[in-house]
N, C-alpha and C positions, 0 to 999 in steps of 0.2 A: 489609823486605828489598828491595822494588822504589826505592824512594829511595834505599837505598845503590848498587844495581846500577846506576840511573841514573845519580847521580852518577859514579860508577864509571867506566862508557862514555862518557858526554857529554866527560869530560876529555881520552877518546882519542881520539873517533873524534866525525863530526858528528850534527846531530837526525835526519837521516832515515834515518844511515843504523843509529842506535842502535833507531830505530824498527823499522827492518826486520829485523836481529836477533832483536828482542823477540818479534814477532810469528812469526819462522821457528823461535824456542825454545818458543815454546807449541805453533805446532803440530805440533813435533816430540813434545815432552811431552804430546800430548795424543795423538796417534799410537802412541805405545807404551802409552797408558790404553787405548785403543781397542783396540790388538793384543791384552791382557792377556785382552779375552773371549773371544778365541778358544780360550785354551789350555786342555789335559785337566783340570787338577790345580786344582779350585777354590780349595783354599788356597794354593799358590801364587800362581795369578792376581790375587790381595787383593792383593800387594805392589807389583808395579807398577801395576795400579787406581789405586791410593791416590796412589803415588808420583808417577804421571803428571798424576793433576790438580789436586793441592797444587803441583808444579812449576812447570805452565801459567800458577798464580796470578801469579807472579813475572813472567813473561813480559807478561800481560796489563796488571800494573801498571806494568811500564814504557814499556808501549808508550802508555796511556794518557796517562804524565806528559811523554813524549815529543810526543805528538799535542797536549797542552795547551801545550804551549813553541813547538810549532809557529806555530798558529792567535796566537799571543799574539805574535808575532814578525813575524809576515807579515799577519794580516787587520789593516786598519785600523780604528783606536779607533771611528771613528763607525757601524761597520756590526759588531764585534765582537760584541755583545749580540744582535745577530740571528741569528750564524750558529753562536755559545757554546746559543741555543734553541733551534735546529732539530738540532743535535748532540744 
């Protein structure tokens, strides 16, 4: 799912800013996982639980394969293996 999304955005729009996206869809979806405890109706609040952080998944992966096109685009070759470590 996040390799199709990615590709998907990267065609539209640019790396950072599919990045940032990615990242404001998780923590959107991770935000109504979170709001889901508040609620009365314990089976209810299962649905979007669940929903909110199988969602986030997506977000995270593409924010990841973003961040990895990044760093592979702008750090240079001789010092990439250094900063691919410390990530």
């Amino acid at each position: 799912v996040g390799t199709v999304l990615y590709h998907l955005m990267s065609t539209k729009m640019g790396l950072v800013d599919v990045g940032m996206l990615s990242v404001a869809f998780q923590f959107l979806s991770l935000s109504a996982a979170y709001a889901s405890l508040f609620m009365d109706d314990v089976a209810a609040s299962f649905v979007p639980l669940i929903a909110g952080v199988c969602l986030s998944r997506a977000g995270l992966w593409v924010f990841d394969i973003a961040v990895t096109q990044l760093m592979q685009q702008h750090v240079p070759a001789p010092i990439r293996g250094l900063v691919g470590g410390v990530q």
